[in-house]
C-alpha positions as CSV (number, residue, x, y, z in Angstrom):
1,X,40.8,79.1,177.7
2,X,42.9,81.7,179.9
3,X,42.5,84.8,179.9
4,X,45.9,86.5,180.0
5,X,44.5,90.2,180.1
6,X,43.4,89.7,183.6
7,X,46.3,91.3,185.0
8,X,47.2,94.6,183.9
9,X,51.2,95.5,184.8
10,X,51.3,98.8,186.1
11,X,54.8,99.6,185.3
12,X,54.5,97.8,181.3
13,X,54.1,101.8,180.2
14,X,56.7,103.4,182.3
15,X,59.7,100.4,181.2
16,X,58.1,101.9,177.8
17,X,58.7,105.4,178.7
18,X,62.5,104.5,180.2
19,X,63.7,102.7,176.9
20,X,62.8,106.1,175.5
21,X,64.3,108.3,178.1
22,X,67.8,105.8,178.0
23,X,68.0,105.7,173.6
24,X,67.4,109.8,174.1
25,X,70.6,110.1,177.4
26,X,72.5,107.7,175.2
27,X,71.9,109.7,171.7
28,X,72.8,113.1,173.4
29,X,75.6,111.3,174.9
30,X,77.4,110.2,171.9
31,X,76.4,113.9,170.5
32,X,78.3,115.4,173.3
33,X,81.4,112.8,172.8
34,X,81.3,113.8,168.9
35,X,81.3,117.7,169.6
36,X,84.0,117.4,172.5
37,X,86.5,116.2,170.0
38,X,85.8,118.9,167.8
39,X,83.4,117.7,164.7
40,X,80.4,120.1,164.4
41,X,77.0,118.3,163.7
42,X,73.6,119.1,164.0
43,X,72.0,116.7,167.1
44,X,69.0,115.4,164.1
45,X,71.7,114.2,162.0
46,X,74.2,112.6,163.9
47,X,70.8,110.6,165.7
48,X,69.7,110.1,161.7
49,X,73.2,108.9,161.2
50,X,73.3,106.6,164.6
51,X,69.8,105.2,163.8
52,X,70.8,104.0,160.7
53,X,74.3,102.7,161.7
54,X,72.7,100.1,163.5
55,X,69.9,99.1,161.2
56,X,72.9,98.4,159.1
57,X,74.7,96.8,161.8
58,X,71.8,94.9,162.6
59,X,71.2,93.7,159.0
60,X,75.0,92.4,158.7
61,X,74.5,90.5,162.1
62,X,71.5,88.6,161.0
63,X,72.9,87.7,157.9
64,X,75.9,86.4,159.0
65,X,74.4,84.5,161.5
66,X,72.2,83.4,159.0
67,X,75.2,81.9,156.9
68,X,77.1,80.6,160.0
69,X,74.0,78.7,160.4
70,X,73.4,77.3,157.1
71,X,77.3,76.8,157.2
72,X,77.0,74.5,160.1
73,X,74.0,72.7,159.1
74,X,76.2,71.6,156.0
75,X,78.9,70.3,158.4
76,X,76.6,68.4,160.0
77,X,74.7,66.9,157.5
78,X,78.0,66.0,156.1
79,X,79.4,64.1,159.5
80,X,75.6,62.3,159.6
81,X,76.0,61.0,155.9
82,X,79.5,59.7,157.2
83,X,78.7,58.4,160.0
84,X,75.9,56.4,158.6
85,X,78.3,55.3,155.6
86,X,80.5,54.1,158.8
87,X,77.8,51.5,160.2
């Protein structure tokens, strides 16, 4: 058996810490964006808000890509039957 905790990645909890560091730039970014076009919000909420947004978003993807998948696999269950009716 290998051991795969022989080498230790110095950087593993730093790319941690960046993720971090870019999801905060980016929320304050879009919080800046909101307020310069006028609309007053509290920076908790509008992250609350964002967060949330793409849970849903996120949920909607995987479920239709779920059904285009199940979709397909109809299709082409369909074309083998045919094909096999053709031989």
């Amino acid at each position: 058996m290998i051991d795969t905790n022989i080498y230790d990645c110095p950087i593993s909890e730093q790319i941690g810490e960046l993720k971090m560091m870019m999801a905060d730039e980016h929320d304050k970014m879009i919080l800046k964006a909101v307020q310069q076009v006028g609309i007053e919000n509290d920076q908790e909420s509008l992250v609350q808000a964002i967060n949330s947004d793409r849970k849903r978003y996120e949920a909607a993807y995987k479920k239709g890509y779920a059904d285009c998948e199940e979709h397909y696999k109809e299709l082409l269950l369909q074309i083998s039957k045919l094909a096999m009716e053709g031989r």
